[in-house]
C-alpha positions as CSV (number, residue, x, y, z in Angstrom):
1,X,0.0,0.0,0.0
2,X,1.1,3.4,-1.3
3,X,1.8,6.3,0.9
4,X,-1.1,9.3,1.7
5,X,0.2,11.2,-1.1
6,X,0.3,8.2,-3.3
7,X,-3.3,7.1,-2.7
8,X,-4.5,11.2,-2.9
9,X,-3.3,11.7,-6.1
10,X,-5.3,8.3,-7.4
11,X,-7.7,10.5,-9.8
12,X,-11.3,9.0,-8.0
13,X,-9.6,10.2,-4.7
14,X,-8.8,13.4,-5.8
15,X,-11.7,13.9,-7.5
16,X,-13.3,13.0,-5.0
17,X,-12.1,15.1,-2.3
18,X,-11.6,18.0,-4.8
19,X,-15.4,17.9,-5.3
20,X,-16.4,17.8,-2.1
21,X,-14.1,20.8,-1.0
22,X,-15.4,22.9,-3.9
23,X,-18.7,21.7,-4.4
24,X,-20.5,20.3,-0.8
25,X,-23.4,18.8,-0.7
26,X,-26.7,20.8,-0.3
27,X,-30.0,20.6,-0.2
28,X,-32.4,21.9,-2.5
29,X,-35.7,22.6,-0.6
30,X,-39.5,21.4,-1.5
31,X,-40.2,24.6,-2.2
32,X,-37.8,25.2,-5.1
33,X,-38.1,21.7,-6.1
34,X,-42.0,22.2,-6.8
35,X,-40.8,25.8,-8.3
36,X,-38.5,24.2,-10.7
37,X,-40.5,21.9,-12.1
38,X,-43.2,23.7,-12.5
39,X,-41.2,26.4,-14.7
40,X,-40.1,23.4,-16.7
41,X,-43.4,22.2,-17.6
42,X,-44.6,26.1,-18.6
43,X,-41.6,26.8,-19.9
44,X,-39.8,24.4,-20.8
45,X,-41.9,21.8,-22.2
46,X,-42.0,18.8,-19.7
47,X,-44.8,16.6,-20.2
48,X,-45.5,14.1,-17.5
49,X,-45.9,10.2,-18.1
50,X,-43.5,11.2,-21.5
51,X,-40.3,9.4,-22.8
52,X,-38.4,12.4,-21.4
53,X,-35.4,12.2,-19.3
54,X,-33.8,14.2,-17.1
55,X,-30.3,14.6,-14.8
56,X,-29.0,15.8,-12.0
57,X,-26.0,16.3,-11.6
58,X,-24.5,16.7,-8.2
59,X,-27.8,14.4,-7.2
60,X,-26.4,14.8,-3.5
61,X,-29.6,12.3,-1.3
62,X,-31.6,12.2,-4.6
63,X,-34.5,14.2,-4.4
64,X,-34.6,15.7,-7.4
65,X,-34.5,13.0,-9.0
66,X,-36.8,11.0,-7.0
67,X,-39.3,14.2,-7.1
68,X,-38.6,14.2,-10.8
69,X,-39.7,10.4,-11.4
70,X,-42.6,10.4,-9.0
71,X,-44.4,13.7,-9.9
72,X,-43.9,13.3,-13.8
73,X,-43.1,10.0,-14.1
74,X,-39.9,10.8,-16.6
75,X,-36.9,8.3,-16.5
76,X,-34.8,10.4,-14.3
77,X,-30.7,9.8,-13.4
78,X,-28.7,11.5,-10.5
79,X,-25.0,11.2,-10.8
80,X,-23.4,12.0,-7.5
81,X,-18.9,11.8,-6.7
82,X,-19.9,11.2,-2.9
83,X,-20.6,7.2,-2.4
84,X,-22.1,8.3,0.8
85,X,-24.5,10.4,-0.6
86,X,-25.1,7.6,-3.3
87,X,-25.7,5.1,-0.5
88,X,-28.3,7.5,0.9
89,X,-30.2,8.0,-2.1
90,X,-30.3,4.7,-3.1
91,X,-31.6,3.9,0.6
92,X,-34.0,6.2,0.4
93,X,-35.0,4.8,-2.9
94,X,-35.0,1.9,-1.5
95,X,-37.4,2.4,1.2
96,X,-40.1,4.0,-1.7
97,X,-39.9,0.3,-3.2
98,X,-41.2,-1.3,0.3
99,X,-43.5,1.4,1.2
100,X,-45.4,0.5,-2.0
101,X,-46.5,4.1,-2.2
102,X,-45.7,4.3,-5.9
103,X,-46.2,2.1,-9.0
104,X,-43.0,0.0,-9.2
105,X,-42.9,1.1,-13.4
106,X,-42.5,4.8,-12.1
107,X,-39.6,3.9,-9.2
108,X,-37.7,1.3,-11.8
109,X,-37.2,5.1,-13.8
110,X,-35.3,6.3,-11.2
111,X,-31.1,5.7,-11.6
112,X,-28.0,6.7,-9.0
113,X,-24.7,6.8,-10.6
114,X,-21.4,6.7,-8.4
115,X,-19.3,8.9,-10.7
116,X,-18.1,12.2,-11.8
117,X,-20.4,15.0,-13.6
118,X,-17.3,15.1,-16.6
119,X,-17.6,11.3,-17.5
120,X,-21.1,11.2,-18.8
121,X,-22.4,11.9,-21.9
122,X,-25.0,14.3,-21.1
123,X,-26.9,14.1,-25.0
124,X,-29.6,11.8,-24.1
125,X,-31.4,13.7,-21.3
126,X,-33.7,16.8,-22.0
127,X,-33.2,18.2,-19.2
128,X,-30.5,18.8,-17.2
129,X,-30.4,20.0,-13.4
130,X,-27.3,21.4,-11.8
131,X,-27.7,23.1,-8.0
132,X,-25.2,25.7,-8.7
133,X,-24.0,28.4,-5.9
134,X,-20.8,30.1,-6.4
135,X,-17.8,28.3,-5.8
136,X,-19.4,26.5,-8.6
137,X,-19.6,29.0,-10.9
138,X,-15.9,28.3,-12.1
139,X,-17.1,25.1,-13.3
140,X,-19.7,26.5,-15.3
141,X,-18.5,27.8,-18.7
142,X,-16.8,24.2,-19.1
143,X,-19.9,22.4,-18.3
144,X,-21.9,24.9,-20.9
145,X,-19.7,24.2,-23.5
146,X,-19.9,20.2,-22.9
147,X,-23.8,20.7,-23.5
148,X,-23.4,22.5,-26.4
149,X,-21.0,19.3,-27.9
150,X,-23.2,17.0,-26.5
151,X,-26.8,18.4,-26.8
152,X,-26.3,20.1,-30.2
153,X,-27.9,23.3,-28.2
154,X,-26.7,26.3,-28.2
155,X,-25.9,29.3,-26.1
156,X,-28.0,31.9,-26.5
């Protein structure tokens, strides 16, 4: 086994760590969730019980993507760096499945990825949720122009 240095320079470590020092985990509330996605149906064109998908990335505990699949039923994907976070999502997730509160066809669109934001292809998904505050904001105009590659959208 390597040395701390050794094992911090591993890229999933650093990454890891990096994220979490720039980007830490928190929560969107209820409130803004419901805001949200109510601006994307009147604005934006979602349309529940559709073949749309969306992501969000930094999912943290997954609610936005739990909201997201629940309330629109729309195959919807968090990617998350934090495995804890992960774990708790999928937990929660989890619990939704034995509660039996929802059709099991609505929670089987729900997805947690363990991985970085940059190693996705991001083209599938028509919409695309990012909690951004600003020590983020660096990140942005690289992320923006990843859409644009990916999406074929452009910036206005």
């Amino acid at each position: 086994m390597g040395n701390f240095f050794e094992i911090l320079m591993k890229k999933s470590t650093f990454v890891n760590i990096s994220s979490q020092l720039d980007l830490p985990f928190l929560e969107t509330n209820q409130d803004h969730i419901n805001s949200i996605f109510e601006t994307l149906k009147l604005k934006y064109g979602l349309i529940e019980h559709s073949k749309q998908q969306l992501i969000d990335l930094g999912a943290g505990n997954g609610k936005v993507v739990i909201h997201s699949a629940t309330n629109y039923d729309i195959t919807s994907v968090g990617i998350e760096v934090n495995l804890d976070l992960v774990n708790v999502a999928k937990s929660y997730l989890k619990s939704l499945r034995k509660e039996n509160i929802y059709q099991k066809k609505v929670l089987k669109k729900i997805k947690f990825i363990h991985g970085d934001l940059y190693d996705i292809n991001l083209g599938n998904f028509d919409f695309i949720y990012i909690y951004s505050f600003p020590p983020m904001h660096k990140y942005l105009p690289h992320l923006l122009s990843r859409l644009e590659k990916e999406t074929g959208c452009r910036k206005k």
